[in-house]
N, C-alpha and C positions, 0 to 999 in steps of 0.2 A: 541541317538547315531546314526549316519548314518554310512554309508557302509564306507568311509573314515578311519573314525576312528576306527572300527573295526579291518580295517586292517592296521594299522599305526605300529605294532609293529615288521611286517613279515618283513624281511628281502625282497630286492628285487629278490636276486638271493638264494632262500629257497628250488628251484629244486636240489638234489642230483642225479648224475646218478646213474641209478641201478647197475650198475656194477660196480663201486667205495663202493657199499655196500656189494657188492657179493651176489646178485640175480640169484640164479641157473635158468638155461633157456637162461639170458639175456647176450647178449652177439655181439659187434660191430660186423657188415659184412666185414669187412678187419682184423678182428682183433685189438690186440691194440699195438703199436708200443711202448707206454710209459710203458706198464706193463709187459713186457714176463712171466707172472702168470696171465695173464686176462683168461686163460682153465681151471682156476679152479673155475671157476665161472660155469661152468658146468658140473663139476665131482660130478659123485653120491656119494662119499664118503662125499663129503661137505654135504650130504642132509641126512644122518643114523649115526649112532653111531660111533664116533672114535676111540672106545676102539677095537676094531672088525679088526680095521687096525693098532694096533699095540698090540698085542696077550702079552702073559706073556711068559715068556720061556718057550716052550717048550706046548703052548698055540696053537690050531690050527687055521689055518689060511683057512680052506676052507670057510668060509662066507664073508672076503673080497676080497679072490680069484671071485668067486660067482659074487659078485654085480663088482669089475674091467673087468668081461669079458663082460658084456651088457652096459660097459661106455662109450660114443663115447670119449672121451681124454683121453682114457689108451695109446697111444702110445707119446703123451705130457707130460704125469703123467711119464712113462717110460723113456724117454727121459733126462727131470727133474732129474729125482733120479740117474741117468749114469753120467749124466755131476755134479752133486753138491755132491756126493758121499756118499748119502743117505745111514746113518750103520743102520736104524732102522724102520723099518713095512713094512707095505708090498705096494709098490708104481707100478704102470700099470702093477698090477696083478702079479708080483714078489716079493718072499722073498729075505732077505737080501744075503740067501744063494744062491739063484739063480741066482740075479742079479752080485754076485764075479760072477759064472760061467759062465755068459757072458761076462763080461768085458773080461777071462782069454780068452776064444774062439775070442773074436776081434783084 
């Protein structure tokens, strides 16, 4: 078998970007104009437990308060949950009941 035919099976374009996979860290230098969700490719919540961010009622939520305060895209994450009107967990380090009480104050 030569090297050829080893690789005859691979596809030419077998390169996926990392960030069409959601590789936390990775992330374009202009951002991505096709995805306005390409900031979650670096939010710590993608990278620990997601039960943590959405609590059972009446379930506490300081541990994904916690890890949204050291997120660099908690105010994308926040942004996010304002404009698509997110009823449930807790998104750029706001409960659901916090984020009404912004919307009311804007």
């Amino acid at each position: 078998m030569n090297g050829s035919d080893f690789h005859a099976g691979v596809p030419e374009d077998w390169h996926v970007d990392p960030v069409s996979l959601g590789v936390p860290g990775v992330r374009r230098p202009d951002g991505d104009e096709e995805n306005p969700l390409s900031w979650q490719v670096d939010s710590l919540c993608a990278q620990t437990d997601p039960e943590a961010f959405f609590p059972e009622k009446g379930g506490s939520t300081r541990e994904a308060k916690k890890i949204c305060g050291s997120c660099e895209v908690r105010s994308q994450c926040l942004e996010y949950a304002l404009e698509n009107d997110e009823r449930f967990g807790i998104w750029g380090g706001l409960s659901e009941r916090e984020r009404r009480k912004l919307r009311r104050r804007a």
